[in-house]
C-alpha positions in Angstrom: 32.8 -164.0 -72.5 32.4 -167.8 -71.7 29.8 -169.4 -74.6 27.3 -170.3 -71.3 27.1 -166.8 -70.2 26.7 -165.7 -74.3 24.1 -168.0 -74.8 22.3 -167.3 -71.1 22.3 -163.6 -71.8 20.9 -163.6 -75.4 18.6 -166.4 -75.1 15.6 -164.7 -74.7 15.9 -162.5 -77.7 16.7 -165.3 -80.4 14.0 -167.5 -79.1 11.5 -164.6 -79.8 13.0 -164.5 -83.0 12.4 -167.7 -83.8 9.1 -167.5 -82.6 8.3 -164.3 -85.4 9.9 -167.0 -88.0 7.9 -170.0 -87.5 4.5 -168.6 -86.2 4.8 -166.3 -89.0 4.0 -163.1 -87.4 2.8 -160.6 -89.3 5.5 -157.5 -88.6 6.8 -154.8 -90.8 9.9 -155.5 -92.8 11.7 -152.8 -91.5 10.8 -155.1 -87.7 11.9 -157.9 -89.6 15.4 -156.6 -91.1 16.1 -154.8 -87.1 16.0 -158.4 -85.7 17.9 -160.2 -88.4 20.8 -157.3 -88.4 20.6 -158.7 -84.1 21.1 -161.8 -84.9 24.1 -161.9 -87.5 25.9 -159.8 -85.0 25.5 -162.2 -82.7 26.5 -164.3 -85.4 29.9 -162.8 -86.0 30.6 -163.1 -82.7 29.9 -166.7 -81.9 32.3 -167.4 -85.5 35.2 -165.4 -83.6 35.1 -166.9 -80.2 33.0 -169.8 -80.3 33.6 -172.1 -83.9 32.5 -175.5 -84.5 30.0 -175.1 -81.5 26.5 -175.5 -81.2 25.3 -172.1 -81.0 27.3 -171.0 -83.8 25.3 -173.7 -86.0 22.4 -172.6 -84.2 22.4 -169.1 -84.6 23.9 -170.2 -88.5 20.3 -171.9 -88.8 18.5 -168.8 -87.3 20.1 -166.6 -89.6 19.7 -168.4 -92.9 15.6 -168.8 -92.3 15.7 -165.0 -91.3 17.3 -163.9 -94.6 14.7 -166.3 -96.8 11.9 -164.3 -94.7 13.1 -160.7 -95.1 13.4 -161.5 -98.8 10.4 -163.3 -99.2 8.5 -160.3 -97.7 10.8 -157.6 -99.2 8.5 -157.1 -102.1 6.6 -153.4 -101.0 2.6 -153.3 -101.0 0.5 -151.0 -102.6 0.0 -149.2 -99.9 2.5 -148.6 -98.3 2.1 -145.1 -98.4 -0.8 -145.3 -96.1 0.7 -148.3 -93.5 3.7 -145.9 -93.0 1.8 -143.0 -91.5 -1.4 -144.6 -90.4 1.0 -148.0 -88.7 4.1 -148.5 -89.2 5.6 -145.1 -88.1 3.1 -144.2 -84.9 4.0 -147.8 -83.7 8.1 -147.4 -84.2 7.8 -143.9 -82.3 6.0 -145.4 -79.2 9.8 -146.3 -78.8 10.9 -142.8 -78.3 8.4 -141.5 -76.6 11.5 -140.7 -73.5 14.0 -139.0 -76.2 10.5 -136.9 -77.0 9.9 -135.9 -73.2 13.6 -135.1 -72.8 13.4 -133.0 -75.8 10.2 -131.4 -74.9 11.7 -130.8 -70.9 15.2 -129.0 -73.0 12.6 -126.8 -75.3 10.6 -125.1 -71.9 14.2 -124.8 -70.2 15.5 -122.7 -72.7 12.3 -120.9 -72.8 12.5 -119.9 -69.8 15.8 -118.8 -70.1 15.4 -116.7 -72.9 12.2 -115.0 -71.0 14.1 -114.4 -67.8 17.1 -113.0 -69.8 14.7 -110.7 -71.3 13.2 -109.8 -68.0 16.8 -109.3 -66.1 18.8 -107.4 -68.8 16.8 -104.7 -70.8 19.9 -105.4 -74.4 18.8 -109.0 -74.4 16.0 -108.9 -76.2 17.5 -106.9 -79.3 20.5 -109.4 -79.1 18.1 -112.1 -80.0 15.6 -110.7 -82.4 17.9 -107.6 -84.1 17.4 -104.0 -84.0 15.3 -104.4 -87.2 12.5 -106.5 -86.0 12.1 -104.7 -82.9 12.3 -101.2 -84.1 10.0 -102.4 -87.0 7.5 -104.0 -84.5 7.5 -101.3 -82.1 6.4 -99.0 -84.9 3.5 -101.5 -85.4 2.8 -101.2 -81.8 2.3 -97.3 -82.2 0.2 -97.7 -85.1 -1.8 -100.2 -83.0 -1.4 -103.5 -85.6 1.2 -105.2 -83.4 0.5 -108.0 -85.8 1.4 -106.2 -89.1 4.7 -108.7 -89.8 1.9 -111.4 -91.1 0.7 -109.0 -93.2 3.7 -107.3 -95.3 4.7 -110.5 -97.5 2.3 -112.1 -100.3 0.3 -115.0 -99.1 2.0 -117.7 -101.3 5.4 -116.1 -100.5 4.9 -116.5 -96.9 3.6 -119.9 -96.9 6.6 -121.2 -98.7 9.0 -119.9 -97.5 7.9 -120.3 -94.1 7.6 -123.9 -94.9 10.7 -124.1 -96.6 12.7 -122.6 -93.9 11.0 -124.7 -90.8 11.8 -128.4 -92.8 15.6 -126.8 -92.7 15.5 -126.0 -89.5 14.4 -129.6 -88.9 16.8 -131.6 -91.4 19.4 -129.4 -89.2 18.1 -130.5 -86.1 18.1 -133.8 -87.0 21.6 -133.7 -88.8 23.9 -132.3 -85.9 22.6 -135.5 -83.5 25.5 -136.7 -85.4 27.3 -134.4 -83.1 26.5 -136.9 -80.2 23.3 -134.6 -79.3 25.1 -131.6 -78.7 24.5 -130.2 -81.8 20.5 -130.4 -81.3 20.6 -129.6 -78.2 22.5 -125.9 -79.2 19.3 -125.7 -82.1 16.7 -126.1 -79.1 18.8 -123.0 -77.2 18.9 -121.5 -80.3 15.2 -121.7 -81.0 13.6 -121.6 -77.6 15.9 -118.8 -76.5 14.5 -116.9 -79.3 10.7 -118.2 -78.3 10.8 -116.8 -74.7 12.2 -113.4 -75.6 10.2 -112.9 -78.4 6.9 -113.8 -76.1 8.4 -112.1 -73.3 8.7 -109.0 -75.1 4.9 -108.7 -76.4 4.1 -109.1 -72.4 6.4 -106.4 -71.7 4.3 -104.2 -73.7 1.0 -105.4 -72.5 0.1 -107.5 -75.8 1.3 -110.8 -73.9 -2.6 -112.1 -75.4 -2.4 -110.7 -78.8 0.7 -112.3 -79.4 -0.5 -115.5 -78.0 -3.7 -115.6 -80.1 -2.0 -114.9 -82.9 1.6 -116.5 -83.2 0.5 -119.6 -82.0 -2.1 -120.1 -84.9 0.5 -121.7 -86.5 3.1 -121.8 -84.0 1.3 -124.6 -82.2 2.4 -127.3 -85.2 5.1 -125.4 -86.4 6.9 -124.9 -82.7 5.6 -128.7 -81.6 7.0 -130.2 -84.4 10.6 -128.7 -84.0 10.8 -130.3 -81.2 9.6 -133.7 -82.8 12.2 -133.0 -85.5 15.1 -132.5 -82.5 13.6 -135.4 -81.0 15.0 -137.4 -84.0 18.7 -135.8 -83.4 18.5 -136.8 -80.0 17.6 -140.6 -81.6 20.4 -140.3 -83.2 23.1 -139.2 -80.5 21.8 -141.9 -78.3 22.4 -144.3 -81.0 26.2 -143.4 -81.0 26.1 -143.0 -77.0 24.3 -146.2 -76.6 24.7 -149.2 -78.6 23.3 -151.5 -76.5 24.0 -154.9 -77.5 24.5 -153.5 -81.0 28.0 -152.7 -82.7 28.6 -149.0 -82.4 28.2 -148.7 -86.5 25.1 -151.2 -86.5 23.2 -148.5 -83.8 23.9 -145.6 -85.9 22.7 -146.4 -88.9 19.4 -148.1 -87.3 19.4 -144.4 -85.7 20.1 -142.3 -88.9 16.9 -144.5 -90.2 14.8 -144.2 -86.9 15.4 -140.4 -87.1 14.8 -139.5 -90.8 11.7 -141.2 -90.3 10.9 -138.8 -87.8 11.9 -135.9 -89.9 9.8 -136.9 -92.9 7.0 -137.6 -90.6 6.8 -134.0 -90.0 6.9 -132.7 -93.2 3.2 -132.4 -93.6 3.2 -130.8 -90.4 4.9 -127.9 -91.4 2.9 -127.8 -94.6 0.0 -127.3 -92.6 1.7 -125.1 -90.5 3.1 -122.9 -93.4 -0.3 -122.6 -95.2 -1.4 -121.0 -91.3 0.8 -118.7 -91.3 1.3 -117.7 -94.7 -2.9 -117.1 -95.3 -4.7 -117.2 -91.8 -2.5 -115.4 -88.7 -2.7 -112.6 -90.9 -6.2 -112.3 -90.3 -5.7 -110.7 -86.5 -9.2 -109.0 -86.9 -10.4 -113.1 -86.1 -13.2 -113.5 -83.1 -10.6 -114.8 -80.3 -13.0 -118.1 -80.0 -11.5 -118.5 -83.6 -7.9 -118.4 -83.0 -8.5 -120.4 -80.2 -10.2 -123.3 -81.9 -7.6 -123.3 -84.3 -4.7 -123.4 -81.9 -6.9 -126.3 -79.7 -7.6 -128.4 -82.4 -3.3 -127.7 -83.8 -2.3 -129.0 -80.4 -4.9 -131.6 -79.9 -3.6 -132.8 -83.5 -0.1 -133.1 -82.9 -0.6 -134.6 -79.2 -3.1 -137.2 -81.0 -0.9 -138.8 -83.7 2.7 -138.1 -81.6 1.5 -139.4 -78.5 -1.6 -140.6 -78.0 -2.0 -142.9 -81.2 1.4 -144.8 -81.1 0.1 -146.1 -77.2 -2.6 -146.9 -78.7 -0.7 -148.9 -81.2 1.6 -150.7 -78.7 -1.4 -151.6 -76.4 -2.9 -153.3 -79.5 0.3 -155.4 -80.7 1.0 -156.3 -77.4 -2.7 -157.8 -77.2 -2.6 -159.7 -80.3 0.9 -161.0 -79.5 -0.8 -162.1 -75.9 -3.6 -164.3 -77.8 
């Protein structure tokens, strides 16, 4: 690439840079250290084709005031515990708010799939649960607590290893993105598969409500934020896929970070979700305007600080960056 066309086609971005150095924006570290890892590979690049020129001493200068400013603000605050969740996370997400829909769009289709398979072929529904759980639950059904599965384990047992088991089933999510995305993508079928034949099979029986009001008192966090936690393998894959302007090794790790900060951010999700199932589904003798509120508020929570907050976020920094 000629140095005119280098320079015309990353103008824009180290100019904004230089702006963030010298009006001394306030922006997270992590902002900071993203735009300076930019810049030095644009760096590298103008030492190999383009040395002794102008826009290598340039982009020299650019880098050297960067690396003073990322070390300068290196030092962590006190609470930065509380900016991570309550800012700097929601705000970073609004950026993959796409890899979310896609992920959420890949969740219903397999869904569906598994409840069609379940309606079409009469052996698909004991190929995906096991003999066990649905001989077990149709003896449940005859002694008219369809329910009964929340009830046979200790409460504290339940809860964590429910919990336990959902944060794997997360860190594996996120883990085989490494797998350029195909590896989440075969969790979500493996997962959602199960979902739809598992619900399909309650309607099948005529307790298509009961299951409802009562799986989804924790399955409303605990299913949502699976697909949050395969929304970080899909971060990942993408960041292998497409680089960008980036180096192929440079995108993947910023996507290994991106997406383990997705993954932790749901950790107290399925907390919250374990201590539902392990102490309150079992309670299927609840008024249904109970369950309901439970599952409502669950949803509204996880729609609030996945979706709604980090716009809400964006629209402000974009606003204080406009004054």
């Amino acid at each position: 690439m000629r140095e005119a066309a280098f320079v015309k086609q990353n103008k824009d971005k180290w100019l904004k840079f230089e702006s963030v150095l010298l009006n001394n924006a306030q922006i997270t570290p992590d902002e900071l250290s993203n735009l300076y890892i930019e810049i030095t590979d644009h760096l590298s690049y103008a030492r190999t084709f383009y040395p002794n020129s102008q826009t290598l001493s340039y982009l020299n200068d650019l880098a050297s005031n960067a690396h003073q400013k990322i070390y300068k603000t290196k030092k962590e605050k006190k609470n930065r515990f509380y900016t991570f969740w309550v800012k700097e996370f929601p705000l970073e997400f609004y950026s993959y708010q796409k890899e979310l829909l896609i992920t959420f769009f890949i969740a219903i289709l397999f869904t569906v799939i598994g409840a069609y398979s379940s309606a079409t072929d009469g052996a698909f529904v004991r190929s995906i649960l096991g003999d066990g759980y649905v001989n077990m639950t149709l003896e449940n059904i005859e002694n008219n607590d369809p329910m009964a599965v929340y009830k046979k384990m200790g409460q504290l047992d339940m809860f964590l290893g429910i919990t336990i088991n959902n944060i794997r089933v997360a860190l594996y999510c996120f883990v085989f993105g490494i797998m350029l995305s195909i590896g989440t993508v075969f969790m979500l079928s493996k997962n959602f598969i199960m979902l739809g034949s598992f619900q399909y099979f309650f309607y099948q029986k005529g307790l298509f409500w009961e299951s409802v009001r009562t799986i989804w008192i924790h399955g409303a966090i605990e299913i949502s934020v699976i697909i949050i936690a395969a929304c970080a393998g899909l971060v990942v894959g993408n960041s292998i896929l497409f680089p960008k302007t980036y180096t192929r090794l440079t995108s993947f790790i910023k996507g290994i970070k991106a997406g383990l900060k997705i993954v932790i951010s749901t950790i107290p999700f399925f907390i919250i979700a374990g201590f539902l199932e392990g102490f309150v589904t079992r309670h299927t003798e609840m008024p249904d305007w109970l369950a309901i509120s439970i599952i409502t508020l669950s949803f509204g929570l996880i729609i609030f600080y996945y979706i709604i907050y980090p716009r809400q976020l964006y629209k402000q920094s974009l606003a204080v960056k406009n004054e």
